[in-house]
C-alpha positions as CSV (number, residue, x, y, z in Angstrom):
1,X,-7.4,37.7,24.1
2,X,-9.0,34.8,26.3
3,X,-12.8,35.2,27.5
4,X,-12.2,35.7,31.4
5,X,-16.3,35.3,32.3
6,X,-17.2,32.2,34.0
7,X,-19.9,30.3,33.4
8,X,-21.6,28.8,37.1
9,X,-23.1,25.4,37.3
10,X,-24.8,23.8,39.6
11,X,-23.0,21.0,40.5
12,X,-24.2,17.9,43.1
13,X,-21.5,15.8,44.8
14,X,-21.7,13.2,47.6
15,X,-20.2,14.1,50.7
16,X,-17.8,11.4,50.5
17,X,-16.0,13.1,47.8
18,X,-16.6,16.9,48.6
19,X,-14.3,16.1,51.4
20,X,-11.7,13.9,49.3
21,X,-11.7,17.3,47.3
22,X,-11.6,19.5,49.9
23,X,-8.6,17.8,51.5
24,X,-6.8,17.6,48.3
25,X,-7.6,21.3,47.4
26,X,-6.4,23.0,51.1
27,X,-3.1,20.8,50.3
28,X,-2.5,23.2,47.0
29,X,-3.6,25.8,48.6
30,X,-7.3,25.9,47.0
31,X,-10.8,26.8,47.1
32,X,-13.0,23.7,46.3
33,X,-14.0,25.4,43.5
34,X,-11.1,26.2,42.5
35,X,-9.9,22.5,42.9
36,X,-12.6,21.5,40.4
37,X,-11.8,24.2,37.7
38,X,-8.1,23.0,37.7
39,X,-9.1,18.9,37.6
40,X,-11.6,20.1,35.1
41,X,-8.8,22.2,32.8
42,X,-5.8,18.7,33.4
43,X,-8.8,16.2,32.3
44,X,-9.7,18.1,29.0
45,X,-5.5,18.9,28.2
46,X,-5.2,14.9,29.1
47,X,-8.1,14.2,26.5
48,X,-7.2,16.6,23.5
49,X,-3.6,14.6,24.1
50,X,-5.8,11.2,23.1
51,X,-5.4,9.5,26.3
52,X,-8.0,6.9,27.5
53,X,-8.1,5.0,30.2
54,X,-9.3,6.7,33.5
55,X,-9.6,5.3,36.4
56,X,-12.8,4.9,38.7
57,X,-13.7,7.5,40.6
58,X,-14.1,7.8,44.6
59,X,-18.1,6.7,44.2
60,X,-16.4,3.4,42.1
61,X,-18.2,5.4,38.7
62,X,-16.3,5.4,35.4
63,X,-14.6,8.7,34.7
């Protein structure tokens, strides 16, 4: 049985790409939060499969 608790975080963000994320989340259908959790989940899946290689993010920092 999976742990359903959450754990909160504070997180700080530029403005620039809260709203980057909040356009991409209301076009799933999202919460900002819940934008984050699901980039959050792919990214870890997409490193446990080995891959390297990410891009820059929206603030032009390695990710």
């Amino acid at each position: 049985m999976e742990n359903t608790r959450k754990k909160q975080i504070p997180l700080r963000i530029s403005e620039k790409l809260y709203a980057e994320l909040n356009r991409w989340a209301e076009d799933e259908f999202r919460s900002v939060n819940g934008q984050i959790e699901y980039l959050l989940n792919e990214c870890v899946k997409y490193r446990k499969k080995g891959k390297n290689g990410l891009t820059d993010g929206i603030d032009g920092d390695k990710i």
